[in-house]
C-alpha positions as a Markdown table, in Angstrom:
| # | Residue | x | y | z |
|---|---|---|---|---|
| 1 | Unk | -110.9 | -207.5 | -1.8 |
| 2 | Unk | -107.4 | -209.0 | -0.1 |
| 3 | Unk | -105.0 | -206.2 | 0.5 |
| 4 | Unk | -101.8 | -206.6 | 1.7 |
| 5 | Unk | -99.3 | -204.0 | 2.7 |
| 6 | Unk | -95.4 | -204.3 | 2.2 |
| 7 | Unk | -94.0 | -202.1 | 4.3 |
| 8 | Unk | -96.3 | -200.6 | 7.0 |
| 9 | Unk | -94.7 | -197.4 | 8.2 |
| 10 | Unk | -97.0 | -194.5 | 8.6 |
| 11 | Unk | -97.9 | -194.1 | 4.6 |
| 12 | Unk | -98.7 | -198.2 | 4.1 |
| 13 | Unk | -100.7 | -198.1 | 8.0 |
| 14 | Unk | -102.7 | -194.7 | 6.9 |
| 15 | Unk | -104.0 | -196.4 | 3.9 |
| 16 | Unk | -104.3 | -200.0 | 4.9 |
| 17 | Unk | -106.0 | -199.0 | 7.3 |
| 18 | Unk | -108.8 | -196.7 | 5.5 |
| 19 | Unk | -109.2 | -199.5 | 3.2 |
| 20 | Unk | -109.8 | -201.7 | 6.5 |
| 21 | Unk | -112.3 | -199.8 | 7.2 |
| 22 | Unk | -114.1 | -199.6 | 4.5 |
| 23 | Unk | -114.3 | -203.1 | 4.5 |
| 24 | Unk | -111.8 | -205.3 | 3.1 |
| 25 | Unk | -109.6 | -207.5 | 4.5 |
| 26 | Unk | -106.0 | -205.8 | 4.9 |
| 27 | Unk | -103.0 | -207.4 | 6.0 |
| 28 | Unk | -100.4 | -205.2 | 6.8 |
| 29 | Unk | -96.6 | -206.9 | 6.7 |
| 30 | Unk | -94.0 | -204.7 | 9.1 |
| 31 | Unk | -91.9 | -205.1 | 12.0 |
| 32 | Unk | -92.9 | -207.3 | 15.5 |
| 33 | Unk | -93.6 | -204.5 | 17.4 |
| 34 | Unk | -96.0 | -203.6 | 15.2 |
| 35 | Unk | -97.5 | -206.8 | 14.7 |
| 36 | Unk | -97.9 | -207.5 | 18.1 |
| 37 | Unk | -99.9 | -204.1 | 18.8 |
| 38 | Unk | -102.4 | -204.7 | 15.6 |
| 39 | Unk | -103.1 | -208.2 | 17.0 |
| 40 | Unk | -103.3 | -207.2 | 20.3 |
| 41 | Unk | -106.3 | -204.0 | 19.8 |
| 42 | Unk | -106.0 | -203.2 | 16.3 |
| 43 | Unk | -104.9 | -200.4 | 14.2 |
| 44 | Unk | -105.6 | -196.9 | 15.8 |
| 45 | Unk | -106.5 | -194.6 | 13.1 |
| 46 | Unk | -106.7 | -191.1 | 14.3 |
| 47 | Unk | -107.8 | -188.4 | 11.3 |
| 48 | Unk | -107.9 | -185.0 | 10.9 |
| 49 | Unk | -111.2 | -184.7 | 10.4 |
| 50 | Unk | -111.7 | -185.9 | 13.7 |
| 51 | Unk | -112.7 | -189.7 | 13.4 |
| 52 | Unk | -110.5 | -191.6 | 16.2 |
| 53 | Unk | -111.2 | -195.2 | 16.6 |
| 54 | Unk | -109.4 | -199.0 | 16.8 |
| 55 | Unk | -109.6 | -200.5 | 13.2 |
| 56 | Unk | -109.4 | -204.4 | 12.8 |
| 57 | Unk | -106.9 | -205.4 | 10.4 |
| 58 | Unk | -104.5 | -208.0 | 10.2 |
| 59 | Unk | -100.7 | -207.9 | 10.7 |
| 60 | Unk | -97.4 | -210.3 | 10.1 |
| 61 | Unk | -94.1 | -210.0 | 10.1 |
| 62 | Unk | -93.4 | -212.0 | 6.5 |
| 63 | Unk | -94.1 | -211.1 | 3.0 |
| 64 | Unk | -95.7 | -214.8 | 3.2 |
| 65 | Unk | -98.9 | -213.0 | 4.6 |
| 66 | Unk | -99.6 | -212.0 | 1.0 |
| 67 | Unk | -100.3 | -215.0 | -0.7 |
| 68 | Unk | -104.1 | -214.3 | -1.0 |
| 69 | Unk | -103.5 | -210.3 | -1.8 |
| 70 | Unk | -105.2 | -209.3 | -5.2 |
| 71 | Unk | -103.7 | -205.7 | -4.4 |
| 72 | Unk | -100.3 | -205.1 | -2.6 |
| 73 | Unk | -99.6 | -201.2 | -1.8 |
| 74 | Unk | -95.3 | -201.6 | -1.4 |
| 75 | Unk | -94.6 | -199.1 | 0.9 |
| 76 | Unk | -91.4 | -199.4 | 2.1 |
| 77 | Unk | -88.3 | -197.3 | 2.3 |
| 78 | Unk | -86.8 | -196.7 | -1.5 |
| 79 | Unk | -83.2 | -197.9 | -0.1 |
| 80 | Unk | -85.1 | -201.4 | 0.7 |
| 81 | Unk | -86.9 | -201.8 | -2.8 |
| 82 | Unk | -85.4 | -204.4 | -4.6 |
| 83 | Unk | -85.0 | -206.1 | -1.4 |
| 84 | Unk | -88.1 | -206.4 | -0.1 |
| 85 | Unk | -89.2 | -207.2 | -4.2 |
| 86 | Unk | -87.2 | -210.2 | -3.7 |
| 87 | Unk | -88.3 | -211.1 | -0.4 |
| 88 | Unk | -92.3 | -211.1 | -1.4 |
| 89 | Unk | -91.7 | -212.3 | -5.3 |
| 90 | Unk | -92.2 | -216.0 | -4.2 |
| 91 | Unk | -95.8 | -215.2 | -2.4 |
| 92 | Unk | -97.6 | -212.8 | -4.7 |
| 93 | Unk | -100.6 | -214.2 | -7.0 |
| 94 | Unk | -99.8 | -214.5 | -10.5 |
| 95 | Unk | -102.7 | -211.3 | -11.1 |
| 96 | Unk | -101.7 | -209.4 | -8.1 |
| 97 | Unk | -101.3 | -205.8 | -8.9 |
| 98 | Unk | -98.9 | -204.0 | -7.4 |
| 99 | Unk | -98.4 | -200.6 | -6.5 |
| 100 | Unk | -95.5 | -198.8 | -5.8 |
| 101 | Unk | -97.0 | -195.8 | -3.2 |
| 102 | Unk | -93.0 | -194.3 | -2.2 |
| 103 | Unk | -90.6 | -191.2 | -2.4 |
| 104 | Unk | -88.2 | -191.3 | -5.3 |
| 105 | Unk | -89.3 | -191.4 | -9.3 |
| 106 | Unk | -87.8 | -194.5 | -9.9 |
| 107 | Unk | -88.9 | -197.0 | -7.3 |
| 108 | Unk | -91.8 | -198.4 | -9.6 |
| 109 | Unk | -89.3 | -199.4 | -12.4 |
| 110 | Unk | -86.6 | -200.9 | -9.6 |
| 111 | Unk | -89.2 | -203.2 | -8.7 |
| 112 | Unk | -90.7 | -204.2 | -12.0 |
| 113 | Unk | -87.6 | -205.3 | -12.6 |
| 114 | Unk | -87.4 | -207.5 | -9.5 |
| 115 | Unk | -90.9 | -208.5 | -9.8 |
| 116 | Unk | -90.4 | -209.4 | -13.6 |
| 117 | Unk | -94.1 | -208.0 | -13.9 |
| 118 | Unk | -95.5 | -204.5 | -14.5 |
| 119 | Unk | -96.0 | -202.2 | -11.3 |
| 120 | Unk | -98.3 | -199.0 | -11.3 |
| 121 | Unk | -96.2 | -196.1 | -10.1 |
| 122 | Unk | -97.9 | -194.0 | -7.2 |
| 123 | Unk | -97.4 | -190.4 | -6.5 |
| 124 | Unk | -98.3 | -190.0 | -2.7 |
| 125 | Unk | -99.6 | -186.7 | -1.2 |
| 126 | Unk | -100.3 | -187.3 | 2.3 |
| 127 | Unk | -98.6 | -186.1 | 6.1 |
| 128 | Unk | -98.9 | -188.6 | 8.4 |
| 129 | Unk | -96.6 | -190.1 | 11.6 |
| 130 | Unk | -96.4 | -192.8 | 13.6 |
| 131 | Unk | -97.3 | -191.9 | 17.2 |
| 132 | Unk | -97.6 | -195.6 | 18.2 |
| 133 | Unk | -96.5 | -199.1 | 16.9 |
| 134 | Unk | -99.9 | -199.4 | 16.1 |
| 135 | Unk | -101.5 | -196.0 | 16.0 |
| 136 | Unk | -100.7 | -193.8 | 12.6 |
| 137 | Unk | -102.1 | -190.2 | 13.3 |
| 138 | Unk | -103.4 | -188.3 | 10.5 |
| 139 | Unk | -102.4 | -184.8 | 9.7 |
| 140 | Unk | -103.3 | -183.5 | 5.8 |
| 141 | Unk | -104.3 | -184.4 | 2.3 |
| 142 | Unk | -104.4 | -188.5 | 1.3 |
| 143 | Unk | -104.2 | -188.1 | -2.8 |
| 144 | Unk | -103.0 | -190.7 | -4.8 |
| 145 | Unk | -102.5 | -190.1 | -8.8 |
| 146 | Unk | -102.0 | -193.5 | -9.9 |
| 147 | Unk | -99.7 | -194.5 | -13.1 |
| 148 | Unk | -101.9 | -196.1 | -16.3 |
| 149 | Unk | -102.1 | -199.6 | -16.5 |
| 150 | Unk | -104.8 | -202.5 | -17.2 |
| 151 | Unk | -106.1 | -202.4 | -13.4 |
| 152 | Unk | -105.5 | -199.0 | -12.5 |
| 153 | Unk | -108.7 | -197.4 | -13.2 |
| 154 | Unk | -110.7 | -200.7 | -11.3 |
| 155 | Unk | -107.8 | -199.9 | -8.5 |
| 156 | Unk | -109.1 | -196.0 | -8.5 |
| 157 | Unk | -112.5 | -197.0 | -8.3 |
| 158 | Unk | -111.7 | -199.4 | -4.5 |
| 159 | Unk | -109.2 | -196.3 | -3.4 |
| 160 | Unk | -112.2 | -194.0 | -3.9 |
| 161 | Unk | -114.8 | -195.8 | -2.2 |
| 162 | Unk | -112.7 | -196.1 | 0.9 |
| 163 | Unk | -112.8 | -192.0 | 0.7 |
| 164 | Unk | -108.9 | -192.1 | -0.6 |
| 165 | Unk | -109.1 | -189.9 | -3.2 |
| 166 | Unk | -107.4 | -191.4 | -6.3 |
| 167 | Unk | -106.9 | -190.3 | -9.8 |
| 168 | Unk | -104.9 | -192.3 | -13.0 |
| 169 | Unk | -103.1 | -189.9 | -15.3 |
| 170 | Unk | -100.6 | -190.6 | -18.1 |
| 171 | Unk | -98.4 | -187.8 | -16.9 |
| 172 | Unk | -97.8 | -189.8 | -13.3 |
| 173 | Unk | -93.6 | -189.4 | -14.4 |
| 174 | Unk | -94.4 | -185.5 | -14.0 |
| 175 | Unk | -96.4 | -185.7 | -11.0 |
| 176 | Unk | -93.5 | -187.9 | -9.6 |
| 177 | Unk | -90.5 | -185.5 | -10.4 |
| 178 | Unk | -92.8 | -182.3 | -9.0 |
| 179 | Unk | -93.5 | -184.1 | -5.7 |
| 180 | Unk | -89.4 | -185.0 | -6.0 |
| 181 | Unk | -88.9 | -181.5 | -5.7 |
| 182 | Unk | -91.3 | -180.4 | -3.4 |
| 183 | Unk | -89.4 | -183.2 | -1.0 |
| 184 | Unk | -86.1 | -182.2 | -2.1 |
| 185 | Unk | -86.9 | -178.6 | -0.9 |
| 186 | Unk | -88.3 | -179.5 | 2.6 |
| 187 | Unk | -87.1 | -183.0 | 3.8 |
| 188 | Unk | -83.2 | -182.2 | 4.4 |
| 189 | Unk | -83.7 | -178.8 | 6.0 |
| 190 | Unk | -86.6 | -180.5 | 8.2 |
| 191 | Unk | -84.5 | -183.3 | 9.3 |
| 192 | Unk | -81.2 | -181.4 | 10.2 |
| 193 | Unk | -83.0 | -178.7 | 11.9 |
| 194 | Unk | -86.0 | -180.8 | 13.4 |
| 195 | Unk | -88.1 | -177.8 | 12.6 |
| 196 | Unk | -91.4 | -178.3 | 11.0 |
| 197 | Unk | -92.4 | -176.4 | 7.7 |
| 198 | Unk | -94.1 | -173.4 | 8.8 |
| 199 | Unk | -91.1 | -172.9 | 11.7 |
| 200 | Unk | -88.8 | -173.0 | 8.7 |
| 201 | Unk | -90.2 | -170.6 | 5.9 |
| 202 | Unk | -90.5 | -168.2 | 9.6 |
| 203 | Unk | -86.4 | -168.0 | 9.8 |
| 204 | Unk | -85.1 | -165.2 | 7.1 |
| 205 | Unk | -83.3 | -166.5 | 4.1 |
| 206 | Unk | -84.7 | -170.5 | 3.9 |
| 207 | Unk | -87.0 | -169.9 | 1.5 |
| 208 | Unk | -84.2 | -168.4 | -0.7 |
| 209 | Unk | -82.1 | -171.7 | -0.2 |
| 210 | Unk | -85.5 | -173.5 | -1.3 |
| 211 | Unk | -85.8 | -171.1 | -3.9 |
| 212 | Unk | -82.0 | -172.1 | -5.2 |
| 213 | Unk | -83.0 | -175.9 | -4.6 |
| 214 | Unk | -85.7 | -175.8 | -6.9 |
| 215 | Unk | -84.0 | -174.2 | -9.7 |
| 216 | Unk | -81.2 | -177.0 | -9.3 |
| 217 | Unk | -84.1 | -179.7 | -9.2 |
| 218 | Unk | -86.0 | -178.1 | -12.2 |
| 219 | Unk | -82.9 | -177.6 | -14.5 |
| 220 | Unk | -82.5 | -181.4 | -13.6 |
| 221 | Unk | -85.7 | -182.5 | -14.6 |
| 222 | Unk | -85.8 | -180.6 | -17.7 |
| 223 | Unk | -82.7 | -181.7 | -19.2 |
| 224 | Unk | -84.0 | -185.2 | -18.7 |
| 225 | Unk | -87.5 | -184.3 | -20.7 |
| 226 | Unk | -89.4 | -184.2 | -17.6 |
| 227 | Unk | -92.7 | -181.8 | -18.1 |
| 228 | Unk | -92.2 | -179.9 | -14.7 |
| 229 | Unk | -95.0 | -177.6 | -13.7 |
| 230 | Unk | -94.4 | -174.2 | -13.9 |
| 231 | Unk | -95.7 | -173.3 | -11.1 |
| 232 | Unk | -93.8 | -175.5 | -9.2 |
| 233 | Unk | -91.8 | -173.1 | -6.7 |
| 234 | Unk | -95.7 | -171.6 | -5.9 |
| 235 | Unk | -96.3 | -174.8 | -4.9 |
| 236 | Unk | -92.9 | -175.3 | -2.4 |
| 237 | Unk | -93.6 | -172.1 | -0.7 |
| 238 | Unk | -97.4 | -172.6 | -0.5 |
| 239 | Unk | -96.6 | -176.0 | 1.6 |
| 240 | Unk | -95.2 | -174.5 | 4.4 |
| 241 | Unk | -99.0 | -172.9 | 4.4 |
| 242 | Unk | -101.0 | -175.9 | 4.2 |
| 243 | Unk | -99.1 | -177.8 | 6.7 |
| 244 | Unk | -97.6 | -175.5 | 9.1 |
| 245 | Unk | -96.9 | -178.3 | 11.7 |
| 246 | Unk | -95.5 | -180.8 | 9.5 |
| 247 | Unk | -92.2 | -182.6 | 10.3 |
| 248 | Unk | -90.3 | -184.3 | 6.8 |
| 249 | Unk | -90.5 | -188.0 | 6.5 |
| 250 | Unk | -86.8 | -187.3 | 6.7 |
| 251 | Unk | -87.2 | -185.3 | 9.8 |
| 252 | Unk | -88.8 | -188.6 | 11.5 |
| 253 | Unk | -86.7 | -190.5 | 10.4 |
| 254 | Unk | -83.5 | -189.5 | 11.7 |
| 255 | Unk | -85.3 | -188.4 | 15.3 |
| 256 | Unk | -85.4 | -192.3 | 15.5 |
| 257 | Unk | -82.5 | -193.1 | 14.6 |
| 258 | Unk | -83.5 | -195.0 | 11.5 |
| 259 | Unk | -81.6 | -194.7 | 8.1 |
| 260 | Unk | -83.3 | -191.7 | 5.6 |
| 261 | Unk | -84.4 | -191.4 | 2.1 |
| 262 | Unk | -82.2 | -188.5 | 1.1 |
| 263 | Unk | -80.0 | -190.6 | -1.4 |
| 264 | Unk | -83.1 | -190.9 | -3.2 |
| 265 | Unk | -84.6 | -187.0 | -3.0 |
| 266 | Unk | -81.7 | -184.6 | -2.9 |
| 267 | Unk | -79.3 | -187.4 | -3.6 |
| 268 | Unk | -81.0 | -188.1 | -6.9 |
| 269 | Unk | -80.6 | -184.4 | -8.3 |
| 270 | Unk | -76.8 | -184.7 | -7.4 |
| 271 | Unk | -76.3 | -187.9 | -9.4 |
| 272 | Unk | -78.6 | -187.0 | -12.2 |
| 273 | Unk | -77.3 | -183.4 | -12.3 |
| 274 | Unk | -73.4 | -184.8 | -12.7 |
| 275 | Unk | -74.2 | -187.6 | -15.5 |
| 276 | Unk | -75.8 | -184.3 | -16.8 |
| 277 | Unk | -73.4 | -181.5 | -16.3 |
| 278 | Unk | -75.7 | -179.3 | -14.3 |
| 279 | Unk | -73.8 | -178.1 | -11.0 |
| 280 | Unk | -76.3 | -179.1 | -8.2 |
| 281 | Unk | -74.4 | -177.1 | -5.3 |
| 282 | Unk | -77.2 | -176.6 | -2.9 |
| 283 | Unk | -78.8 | -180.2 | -3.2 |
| 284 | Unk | -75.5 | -181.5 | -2.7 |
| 285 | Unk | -74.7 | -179.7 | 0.7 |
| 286 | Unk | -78.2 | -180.6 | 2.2 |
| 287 | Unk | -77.4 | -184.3 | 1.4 |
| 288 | Unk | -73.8 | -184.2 | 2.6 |
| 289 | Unk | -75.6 | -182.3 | 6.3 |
| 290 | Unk | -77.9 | -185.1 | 6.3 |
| 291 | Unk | -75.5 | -187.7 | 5.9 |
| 292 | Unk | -73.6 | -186.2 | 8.8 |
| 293 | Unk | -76.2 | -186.5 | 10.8 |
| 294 | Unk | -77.0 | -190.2 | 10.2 |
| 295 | Unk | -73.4 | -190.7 | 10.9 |
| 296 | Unk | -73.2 | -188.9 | 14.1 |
| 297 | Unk | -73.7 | -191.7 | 16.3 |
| 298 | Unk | -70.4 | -193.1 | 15.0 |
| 299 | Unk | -68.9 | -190.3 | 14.7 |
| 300 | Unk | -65.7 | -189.5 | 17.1 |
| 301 | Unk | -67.3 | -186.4 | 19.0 |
């Protein structure tokens, strides 16, 4: 199969590269630095399970690379969405399929809309980092719970062979909005403190603060018909567990310098809790620390 990935940041490289492996032929479409480093020795995949090893794939810097692709994963940053839609719209095969693997709930819809053409919504469980331009290290889980659609279940079938573990379920919107909160909870406090999960449920009095984020998050979701789990606080708390060493996306983000996602995980729960009339007071302080932080550089000191 031809693969291309749009947008290949740690998520898009982890799973391009998997699929690489397994056999197909993966192009993955990011910045120079990184194309230069895949063409130059490959793709270093480094897993937790211990496999660490150069991966042959193939890299450009244009969306023009995926001309060929009869499966795009768009991977990119939820701020960049209908940008990048726009950018690859002229190059992708009339039965491409798309899938939208990002943070956010409502990136699959801002790019069907782009796109003109239907996009399978993604809910991505995975922790991985860049540690090179062309070496994404591996650290926990790489689930995917696809959206239904008339490829999705052929889609499943190529994920699973390449050991990515991938289900299709009707309740994807769900699954979307629980990992929403599950971000919402850890991403901002990560980021500003630069302290991984386990280091932050350690310090007295954060999980109450995740505790109060949650309940913000949930009132949000269910106000808006969303089927939130209710054991969804278990699950926050239970992460810090599971991943003890974990940084947030958000965390990595802002440690290089590079513009977040937090308009689009705590940010979201503001603006959907004031069309609502839900007071969101906690979510809206971790995205105001977050913002001051991406401003810093700026910033008179």
């Amino acid at each position: 199969m031809n693969i291309g990935v749009m947008g290949a940041g740690a998520v898009g490289c982890f799973f391009g590269g998997l699929l690489a492996r397994a056999g197909h032929a993966v192009t993955l479409v990011g910045r120079p630095a990184l194309v230069d480093a895949v063409r130059a020795h490959g793709l270093r995949l480094q897993m937790k399970d211990g496999f660490d090893g150069q991966v042959a794939i193939g890299a450009a810097a244009g969306p023009e690379a995926l001309a060929d692709a009869d499966l795009v994963l768009f991977c990119v940053k939820s701020a960049d969405t209908e940008g990048a839609g726009r950018a690859m719209l002229p190059h992708l095969k009339p039965g491409a399929v798309v899938l939208a693997m990002q943070n956010g709930v409502d990136n699959a819809d801002r790019l069907a809309a782009v796109l003109g053409r239907p996009v399978v919504p993604v809910v991505v469980y995975v922790a991985t980092d860049m540690a090179g331009p062309a070496h994404v290290r591996h650290h926990g889980r790489g689930d995917l719970i696809l959206g239904p659609g008339p490829d999705s279940a052929r889609v499943a079938e190529v994920l699973r062979a390449a050991n990515i573990p991938a289900t299709v379920s009707a309740g994807v919107t769900a699954a979307l909005w629980d990992k929403l909160i599950i971000n919402c909870a850890y991403n901002a406090l990560s980021a500003v403190t630069q302290v991984t999960y386990g280091g932050l449920v350690a310090v007295p009095g954060v999980t109450d603060v995740m505790t109060d984020v949650v309940a913000e998050a949930v009132a949000v979701a269910r106000a808006r018909g969303i089927a939130v789990a209710d054991d969804i606080l278990d699950r926050v708390l239970a992460l810090a567990a599971a991943m003890p060493n974990q940084y947030s996306s958000t965390a990595q983000d802002l440690a290089r310098g590079k513009r977040s996602e937090i308009d689009y995980l705590n940010g979201h729960i503001v603006r959907q809790g004031a069309a609502l009339g839900i007071p969101t007071p906690v979510n809206r302080t971790l995205l105001a620390l977050v913002k001051v932080v991406e401003a810093k550089p700026a910033l008179a000191v």
